[in-house]
N, C-alpha and C positions, 0 to 999 in steps of 0.2 A: 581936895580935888584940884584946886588951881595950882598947888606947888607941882603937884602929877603932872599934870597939861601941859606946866610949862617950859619942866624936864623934858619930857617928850618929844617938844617943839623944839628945843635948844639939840637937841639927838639926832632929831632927823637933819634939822636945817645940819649940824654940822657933819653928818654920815654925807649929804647931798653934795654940800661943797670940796669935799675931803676925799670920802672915800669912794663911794658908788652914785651914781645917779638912771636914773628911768629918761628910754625914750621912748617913742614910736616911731615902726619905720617908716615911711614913704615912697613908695615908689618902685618900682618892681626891679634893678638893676640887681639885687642879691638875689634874685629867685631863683633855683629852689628852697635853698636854704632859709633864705629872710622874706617871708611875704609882707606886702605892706598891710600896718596894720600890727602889725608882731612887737610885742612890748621888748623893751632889749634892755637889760642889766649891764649897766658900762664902769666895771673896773677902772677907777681914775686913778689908783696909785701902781698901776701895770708895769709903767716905761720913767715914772718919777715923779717927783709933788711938784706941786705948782698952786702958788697963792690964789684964790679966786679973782675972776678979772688981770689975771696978770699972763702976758702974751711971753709962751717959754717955759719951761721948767728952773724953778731953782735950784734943785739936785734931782739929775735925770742919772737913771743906774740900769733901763737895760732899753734895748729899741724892739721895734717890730718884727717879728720871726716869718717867714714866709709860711702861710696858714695860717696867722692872726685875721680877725675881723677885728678891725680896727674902725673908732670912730675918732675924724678928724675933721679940722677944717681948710677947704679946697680954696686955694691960691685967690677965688673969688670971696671967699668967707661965711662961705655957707659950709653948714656940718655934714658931712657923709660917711657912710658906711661902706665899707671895702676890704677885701681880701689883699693883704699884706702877700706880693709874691717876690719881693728879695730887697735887700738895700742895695741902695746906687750911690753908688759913693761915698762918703764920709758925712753924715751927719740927714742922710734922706731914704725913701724907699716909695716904691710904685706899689700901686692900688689900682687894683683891678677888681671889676663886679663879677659876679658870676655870671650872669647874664650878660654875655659879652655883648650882645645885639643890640640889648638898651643899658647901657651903660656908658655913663659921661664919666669918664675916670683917669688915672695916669697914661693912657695913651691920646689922650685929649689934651690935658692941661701938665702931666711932666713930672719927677718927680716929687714928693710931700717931704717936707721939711721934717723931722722930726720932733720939732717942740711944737708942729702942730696938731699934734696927736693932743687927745683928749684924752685915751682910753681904748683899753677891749671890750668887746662885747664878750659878758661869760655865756655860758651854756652850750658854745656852735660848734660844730668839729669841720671839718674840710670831707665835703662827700665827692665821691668820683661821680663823675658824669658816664652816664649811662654808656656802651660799649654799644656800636651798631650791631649787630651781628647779620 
């Protein structure tokens, strides 16, 4: 049982640093889509690897697609989640929440670096916002 356990442990720890890790969202700027509260599967080998603790990708092979949910960290260093809606320029892209009304995002703080990216969020698709009629 202990050699069990301790494969196991050695599995996850290195699935969590490598390939995928769990968050929880906070905060209502993705709403509809992301309530807070919504556990999120973050694709960390999306946009390229990157050693743990190391600021950057060491081999980065694709960027942010506009309709990505992307989780990254904002020019202050806190992690956020945001809808990837184009690259700007060489090497960056804007993040915008859905919830455009409370969202602190690229029209606040500017474009997101690309080796600040963490990861996709799996499971989300890009849903239209309701049509007035």
């Amino acid at each position: 049982m202990g050699r069990a356990a301790l494969l196991a442990f050695t599995v996850g720890v290195i699935l969590k640093l490598f390939l995928f890790d769990l968050m929880i969202a906070d905060g209502h700027s993705m709403e509809p889509a992301i309530r807070s509260g919504t556990v999120l599967v973050i694709n960390r080998l999306q946009y390229g690897f990157r050693f743990p603790g190391q600021k950057g990708y060491a081999i980065q092979w694709a960027a942010p697609r506009p309709g990505d949910v992307v989780v990254f960290y904002t020019p202050a260093g806190d992690i956020a989640v945001k809808r990837c809606e184009g690259i700007a320029g060489t090497g960056s892209f804007t993040a915008i929440g859905d919830n455009t009304l409370q969202s602190y995002d690229s029209r606040s703080y500017g474009p997101i670096p690309i080796h600040n990216t963490i990861g996709k969020a799996l499971g989300l698709r890009a849903y239209p916002l309701a049509n007035n009629k």
